[in-house]
C-alpha atoms as a printed R data frame, in Angstrom:
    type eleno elety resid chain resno      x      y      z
1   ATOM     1    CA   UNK     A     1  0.000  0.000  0.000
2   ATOM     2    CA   UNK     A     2  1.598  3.237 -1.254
3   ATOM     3    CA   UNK     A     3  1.816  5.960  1.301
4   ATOM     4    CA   UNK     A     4  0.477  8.836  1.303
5   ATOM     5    CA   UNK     A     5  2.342 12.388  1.198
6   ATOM     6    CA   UNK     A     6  1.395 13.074  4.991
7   ATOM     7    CA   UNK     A     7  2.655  9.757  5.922
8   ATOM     8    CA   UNK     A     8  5.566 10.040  4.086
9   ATOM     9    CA   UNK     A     9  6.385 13.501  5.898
10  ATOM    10    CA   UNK     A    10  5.636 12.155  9.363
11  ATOM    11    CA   UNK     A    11  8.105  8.921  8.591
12  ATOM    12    CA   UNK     A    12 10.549 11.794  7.321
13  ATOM    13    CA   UNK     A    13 10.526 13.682 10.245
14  ATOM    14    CA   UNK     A    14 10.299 10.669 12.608
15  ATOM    15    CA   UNK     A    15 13.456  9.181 11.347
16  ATOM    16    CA   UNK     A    16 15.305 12.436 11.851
17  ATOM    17    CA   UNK     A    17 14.303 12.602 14.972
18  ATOM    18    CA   UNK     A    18 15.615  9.437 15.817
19  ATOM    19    CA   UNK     A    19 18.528  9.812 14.039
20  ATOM    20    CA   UNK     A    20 19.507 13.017 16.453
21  ATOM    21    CA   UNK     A    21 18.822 11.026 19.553
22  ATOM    22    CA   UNK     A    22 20.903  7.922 17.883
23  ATOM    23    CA   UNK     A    23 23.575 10.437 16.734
24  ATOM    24    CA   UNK     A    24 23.855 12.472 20.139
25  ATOM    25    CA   UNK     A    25 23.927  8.764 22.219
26  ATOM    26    CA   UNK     A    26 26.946  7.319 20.309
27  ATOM    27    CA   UNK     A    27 29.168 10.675 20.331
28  ATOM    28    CA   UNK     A    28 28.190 10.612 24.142
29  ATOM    29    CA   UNK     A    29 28.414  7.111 25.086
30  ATOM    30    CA   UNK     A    30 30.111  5.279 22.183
31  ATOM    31    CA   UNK     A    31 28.425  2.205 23.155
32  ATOM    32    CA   UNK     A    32 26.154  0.192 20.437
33  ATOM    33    CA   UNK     A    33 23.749 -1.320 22.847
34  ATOM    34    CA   UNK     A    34 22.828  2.233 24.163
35  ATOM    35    CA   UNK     A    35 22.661  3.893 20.820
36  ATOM    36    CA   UNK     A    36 20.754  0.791 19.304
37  ATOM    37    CA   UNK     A    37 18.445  1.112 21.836
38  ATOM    38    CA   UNK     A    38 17.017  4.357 19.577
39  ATOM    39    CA   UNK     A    39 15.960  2.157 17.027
40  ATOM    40    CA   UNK     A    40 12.661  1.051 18.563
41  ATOM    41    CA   UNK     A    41 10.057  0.933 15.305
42  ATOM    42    CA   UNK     A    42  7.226  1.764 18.405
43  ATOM    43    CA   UNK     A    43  8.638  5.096 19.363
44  ATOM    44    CA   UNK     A    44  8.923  6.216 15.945
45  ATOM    45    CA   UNK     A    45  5.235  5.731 15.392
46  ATOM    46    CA   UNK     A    46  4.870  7.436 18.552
47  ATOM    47    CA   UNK     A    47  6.749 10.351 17.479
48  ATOM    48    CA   UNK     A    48  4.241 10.742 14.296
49  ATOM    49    CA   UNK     A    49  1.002 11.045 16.702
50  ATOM    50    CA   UNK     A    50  2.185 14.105 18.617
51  ATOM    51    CA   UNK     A    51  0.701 17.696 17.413
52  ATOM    52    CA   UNK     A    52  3.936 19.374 16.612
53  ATOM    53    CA   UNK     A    53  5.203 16.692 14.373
54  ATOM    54    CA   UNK     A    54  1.829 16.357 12.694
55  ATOM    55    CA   UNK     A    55  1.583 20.175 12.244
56  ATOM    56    CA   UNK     A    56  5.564 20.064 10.972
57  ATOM    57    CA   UNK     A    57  4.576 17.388  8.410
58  ATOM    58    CA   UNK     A    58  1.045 19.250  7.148
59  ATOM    59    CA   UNK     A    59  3.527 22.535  6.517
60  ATOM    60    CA   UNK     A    60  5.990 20.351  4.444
61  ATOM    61    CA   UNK     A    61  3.378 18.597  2.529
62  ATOM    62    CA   UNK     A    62  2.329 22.161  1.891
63  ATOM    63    CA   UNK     A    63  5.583 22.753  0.621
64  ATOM    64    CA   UNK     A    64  7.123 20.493 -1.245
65  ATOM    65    CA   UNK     A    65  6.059 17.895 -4.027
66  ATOM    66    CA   UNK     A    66  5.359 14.679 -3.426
67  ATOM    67    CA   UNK     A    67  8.577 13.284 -5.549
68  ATOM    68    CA   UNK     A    68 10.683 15.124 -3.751
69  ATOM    69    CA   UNK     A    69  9.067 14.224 -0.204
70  ATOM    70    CA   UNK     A    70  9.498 10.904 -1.483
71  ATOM    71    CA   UNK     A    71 13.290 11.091 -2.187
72  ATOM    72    CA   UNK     A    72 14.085 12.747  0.820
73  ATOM    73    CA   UNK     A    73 12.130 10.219  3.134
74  ATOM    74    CA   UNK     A    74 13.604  7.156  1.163
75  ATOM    75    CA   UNK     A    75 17.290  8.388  0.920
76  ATOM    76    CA   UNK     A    76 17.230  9.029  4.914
77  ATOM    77    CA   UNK     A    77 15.535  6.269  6.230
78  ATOM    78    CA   UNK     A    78 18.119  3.809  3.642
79  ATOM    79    CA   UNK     A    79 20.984  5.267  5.243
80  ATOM    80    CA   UNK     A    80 19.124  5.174  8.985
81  ATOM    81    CA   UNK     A    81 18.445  1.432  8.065
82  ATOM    82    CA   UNK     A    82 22.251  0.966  6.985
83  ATOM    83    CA   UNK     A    83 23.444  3.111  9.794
84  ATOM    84    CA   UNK     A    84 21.622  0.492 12.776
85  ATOM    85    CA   UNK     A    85 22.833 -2.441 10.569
86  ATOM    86    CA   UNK     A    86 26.431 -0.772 10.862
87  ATOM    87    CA   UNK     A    87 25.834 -0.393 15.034
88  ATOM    88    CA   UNK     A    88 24.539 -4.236 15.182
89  ATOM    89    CA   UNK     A    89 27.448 -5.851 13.531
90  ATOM    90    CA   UNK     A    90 30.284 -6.571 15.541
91  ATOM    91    CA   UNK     A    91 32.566 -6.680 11.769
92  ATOM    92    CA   UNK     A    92 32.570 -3.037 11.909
93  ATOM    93    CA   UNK     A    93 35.158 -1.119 14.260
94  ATOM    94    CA   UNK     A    94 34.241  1.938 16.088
95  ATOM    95    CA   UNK     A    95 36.053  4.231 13.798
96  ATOM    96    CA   UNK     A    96 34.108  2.592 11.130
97  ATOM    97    CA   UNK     A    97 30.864  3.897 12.915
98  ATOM    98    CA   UNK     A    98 32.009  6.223 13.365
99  ATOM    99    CA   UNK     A    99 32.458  7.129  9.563
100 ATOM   100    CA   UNK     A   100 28.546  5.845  9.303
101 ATOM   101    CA   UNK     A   101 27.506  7.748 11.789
102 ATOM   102    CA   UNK     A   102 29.396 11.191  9.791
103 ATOM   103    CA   UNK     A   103 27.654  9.882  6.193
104 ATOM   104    CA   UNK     A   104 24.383  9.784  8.084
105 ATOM   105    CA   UNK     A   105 24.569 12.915  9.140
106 ATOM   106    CA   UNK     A   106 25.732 14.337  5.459
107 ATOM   107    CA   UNK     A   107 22.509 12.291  4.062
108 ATOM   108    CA   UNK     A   108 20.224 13.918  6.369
109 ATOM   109    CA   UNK     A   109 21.923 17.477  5.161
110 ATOM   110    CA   UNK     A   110 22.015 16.692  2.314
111 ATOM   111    CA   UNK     A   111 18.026 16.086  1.769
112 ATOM   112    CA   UNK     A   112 17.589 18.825  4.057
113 ATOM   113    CA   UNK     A   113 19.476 21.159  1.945
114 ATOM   114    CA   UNK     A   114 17.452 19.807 -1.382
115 ATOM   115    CA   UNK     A   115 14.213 20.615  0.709
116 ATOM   116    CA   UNK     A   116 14.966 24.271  1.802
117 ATOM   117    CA   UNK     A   117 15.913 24.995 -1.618
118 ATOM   118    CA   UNK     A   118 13.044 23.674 -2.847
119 ATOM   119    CA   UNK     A   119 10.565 25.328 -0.599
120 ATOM   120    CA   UNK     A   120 12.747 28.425  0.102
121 ATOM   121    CA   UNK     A   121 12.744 27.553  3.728
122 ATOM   122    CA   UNK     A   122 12.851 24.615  6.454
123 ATOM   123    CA   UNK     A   123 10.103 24.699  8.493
124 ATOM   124    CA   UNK     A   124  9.948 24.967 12.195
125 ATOM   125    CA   UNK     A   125 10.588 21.630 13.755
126 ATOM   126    CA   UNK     A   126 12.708 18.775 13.981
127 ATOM   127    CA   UNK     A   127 14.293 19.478 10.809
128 ATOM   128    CA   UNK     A   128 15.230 23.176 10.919
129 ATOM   129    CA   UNK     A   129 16.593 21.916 14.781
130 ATOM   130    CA   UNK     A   130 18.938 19.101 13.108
131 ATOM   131    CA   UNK     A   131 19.798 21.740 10.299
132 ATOM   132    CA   UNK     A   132 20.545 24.016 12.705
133 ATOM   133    CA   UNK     A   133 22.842 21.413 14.736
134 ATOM   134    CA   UNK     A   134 24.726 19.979 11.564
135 ATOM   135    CA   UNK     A   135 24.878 22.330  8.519
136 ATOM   136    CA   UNK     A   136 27.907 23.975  9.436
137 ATOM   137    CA   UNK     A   137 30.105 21.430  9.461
138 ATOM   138    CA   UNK     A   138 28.224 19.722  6.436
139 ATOM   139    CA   UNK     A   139 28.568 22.749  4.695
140 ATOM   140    CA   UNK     A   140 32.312 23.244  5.563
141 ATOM   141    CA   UNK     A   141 32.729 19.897  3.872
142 ATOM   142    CA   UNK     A   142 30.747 20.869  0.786
């Protein structure tokens, strides 16, 4: 069953909002069982039932197309998949995730970047907060 472009916005902003709670617990505690602890499917779909979120998504569905709602949400949560099948294998090192963890982050930027120049502007929210956390150095890099 396809999704629809509100659905796809509240996944989008779901999985960035884990991803900032994933990426804050392993520069903090550099311990996999703590950071894949953030990985919990339940509390994402938690996340999409609260008002801000809901009013976050409604004002990027506004926005933005639903191709390129589309891309962003499926190019973030591949990477967020990848990144928690990096943290659950014991073959990687922790420099190594500590590479994935960096590419995540440039992902996430990355669509984030596509979206504001798309609609001009990030909206309030989750997204504009992880913007505001990580574009710097993403953009430094770019």
């Amino acid at each position: 069953m396809p999704l629809n472009q509100l659905s796809i916005a509240l996944s989008l902003i779901s999985n960035v909002k884990k991803a900032m709670e994933v990426i804050k617990t392993w520069h903090e505690k550099r311990d996999r069982l703590k950071t894949l602890q953030h990985f919990d499917r339940q509390e994402r779909d938690e996340i999409k039932k609260q008002p801000d979120i809901i009013r976050e998504a409604s004002d990027l569905t506004s926005r933005t197309s639903p191709e390129s709602l589309l891309h962003a949400y499926e190019k973030i949560d591949n990477y967020f998949t990848w990144y928690q099948t990096v943290l659950s294998s014991p073959e990687f090192f922790a420099g190594e995730v500590d590479d994935a963890t960096k590419s995540l982050i440039n992902c996430i930027c990355t669509e984030l970047q596509t979206l504001d120049a798309i609609n001009e502007n990030t909206p309030e929210g989750v997204l504009k907060i992880y913007w505001d956390e990580h574009s710097s150095a993403f953009l430094k890099e770019t």
